[in-house]
N, C-alpha and C positions, 0 to 999 in steps of 0.2 A: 788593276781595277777589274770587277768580274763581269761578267755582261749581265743583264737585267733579267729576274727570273722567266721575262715570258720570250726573252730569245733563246734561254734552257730550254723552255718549255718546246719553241719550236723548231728546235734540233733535235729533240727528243723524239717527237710526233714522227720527224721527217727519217730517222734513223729507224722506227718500227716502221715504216710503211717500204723502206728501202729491205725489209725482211730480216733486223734487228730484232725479234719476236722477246729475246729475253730483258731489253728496255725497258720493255711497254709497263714493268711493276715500280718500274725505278718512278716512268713517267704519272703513274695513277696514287704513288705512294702518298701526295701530301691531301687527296680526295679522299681517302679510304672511309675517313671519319664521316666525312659530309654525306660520302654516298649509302654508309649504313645508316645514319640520319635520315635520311631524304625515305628509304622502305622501311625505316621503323614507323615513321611519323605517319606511314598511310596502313601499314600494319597491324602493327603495335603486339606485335609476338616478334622476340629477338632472334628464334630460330630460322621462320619463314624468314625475317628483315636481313637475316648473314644468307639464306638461298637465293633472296630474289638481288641482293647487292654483287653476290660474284656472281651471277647470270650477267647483269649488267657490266661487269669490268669483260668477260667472256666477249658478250657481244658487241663492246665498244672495240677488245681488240681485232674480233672477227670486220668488223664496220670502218675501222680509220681511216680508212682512202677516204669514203663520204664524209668524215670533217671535213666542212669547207674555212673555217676559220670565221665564217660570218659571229659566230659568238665565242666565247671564251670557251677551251676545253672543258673549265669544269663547270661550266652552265652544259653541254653538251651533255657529258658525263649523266652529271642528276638527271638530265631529261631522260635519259635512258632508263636510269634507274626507279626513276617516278614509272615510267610505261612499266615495268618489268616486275614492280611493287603492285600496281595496279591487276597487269595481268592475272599474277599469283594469289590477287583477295577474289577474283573474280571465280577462278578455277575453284577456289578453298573455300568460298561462299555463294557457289553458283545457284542455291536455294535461294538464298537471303535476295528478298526486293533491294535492288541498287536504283539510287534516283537516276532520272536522263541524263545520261552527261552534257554540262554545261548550264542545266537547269539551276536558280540559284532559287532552289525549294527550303524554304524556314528562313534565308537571309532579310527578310522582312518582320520576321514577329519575334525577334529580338530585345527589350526595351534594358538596358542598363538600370542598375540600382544607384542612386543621386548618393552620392556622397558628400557630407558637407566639407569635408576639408580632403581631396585626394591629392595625394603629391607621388611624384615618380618614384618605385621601387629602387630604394639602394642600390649602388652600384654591389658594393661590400654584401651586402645580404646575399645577394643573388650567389655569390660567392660559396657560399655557405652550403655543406652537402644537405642537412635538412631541409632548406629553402627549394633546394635543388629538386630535392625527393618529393618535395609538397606542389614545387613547377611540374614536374612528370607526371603527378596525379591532375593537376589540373587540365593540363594539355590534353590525357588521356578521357578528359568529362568532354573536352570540346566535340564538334561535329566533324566531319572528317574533310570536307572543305575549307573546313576553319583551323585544324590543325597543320594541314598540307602549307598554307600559304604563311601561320605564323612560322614554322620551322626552317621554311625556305628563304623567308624575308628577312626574321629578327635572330633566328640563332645559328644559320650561316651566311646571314649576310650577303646574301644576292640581290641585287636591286631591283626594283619594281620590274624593271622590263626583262631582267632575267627569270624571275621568276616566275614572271607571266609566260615566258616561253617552256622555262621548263614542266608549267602546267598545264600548257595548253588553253588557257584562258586570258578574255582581254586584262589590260593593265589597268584600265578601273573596275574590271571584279579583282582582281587582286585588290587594291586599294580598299575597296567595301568590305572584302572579306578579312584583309588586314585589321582593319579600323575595329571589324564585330567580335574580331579571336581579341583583340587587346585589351577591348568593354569585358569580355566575358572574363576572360584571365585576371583583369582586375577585380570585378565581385569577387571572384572564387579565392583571390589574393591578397585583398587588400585589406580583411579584421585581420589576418597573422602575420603581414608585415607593414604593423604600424599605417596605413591607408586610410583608414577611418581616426575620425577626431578621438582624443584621447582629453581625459578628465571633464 
């Protein structure tokens, strides 16, 4: 029988911090995705999103001793990676007015379009590389609070209070700002997949 992946996980950790240095890619291999995820989503240039993702693997292995295990590695991981994506929109757009951090500015003048018949997006659609292509365009129209927490929540799956940590935000603006990316995502998606009433 094999041991469960998060006792790998944490012989893994425990083996780079003992000065195993060549581990740590074995350790970060099944995050890679999630982590260029997490600096595309705050991005959204795939060059900058692969500079500021291996900043982030750099300084997670420079930082391991300070895992304290209080959260999952790969909540840890994205945290870093979110700070590091962040950093590098900062430097890249040091002109550009950035709202206050943690201010939840336009989170209130939102109003959804009333659909008379909305039903959940296919599983199978979603599947689908055009669907896929037409999800990226949408995501890329959201607001940049609103893209951070759908990416984090709904397409890797980190749970409310992960996610709230890896953003530095409480677990009901996650929530709120969860709830506004999925309204907005559905207007912008729901005439081309079937969402609205037909005949």
């Amino acid at each position: 029988m094999f041991p469960p992946a998060q006792d790998i996980e944490e012989q893994l950790i425990q083996r780079v911090r003992d000065g195993e240095g060549e581990v740590f890619y074995e350790l970060i291999r099944p995050y890679e995705w999630r982590v260029w995820a997490a600096t595309f989503a705050i991005l959204r240039n795939e060059v900058d999103a692969e500079d500021a993702a291996q900043e982030a693997v750099l300084k997670a292995l420079q930082h391991i001793r300070q895992f304290r295990g209080e959260a999952k590695f790969s909540t840890w991981l994205i945290q870093i990676a979110v700070n590091e994506a962040r950093m590098l929109r900062r430097k890249v757009h040091a002109h550009v007015m950035e709202p206050v951090p943690g201010s939840d500015c336009g989170e209130a003048t939102f109003a959804p379009r009333e659909f008379a018949d909305w039903r959940e997006i296919p599983s199978e659609a979603l599947a689908r590389k055009e669907v896929r292509e037409t999800l990226a365009e949408a995501l890329g129209s959201l607001g940049q609070i609103y893209r951070e927490v759908f990416v984090l929540r709904d397409m890797q799956q980190l749970s409310i209070a992960e996610t709230s940590r890896a953003l530095g935000i409480s677990t009901s603006s996650v929530k709120t700002r969860l709830l506004r990316a999925r309204l907005m995502l559905r207007d912008l998606l729901a005439p081309g997949l079937g969402g609205a009433r037909s005949g």
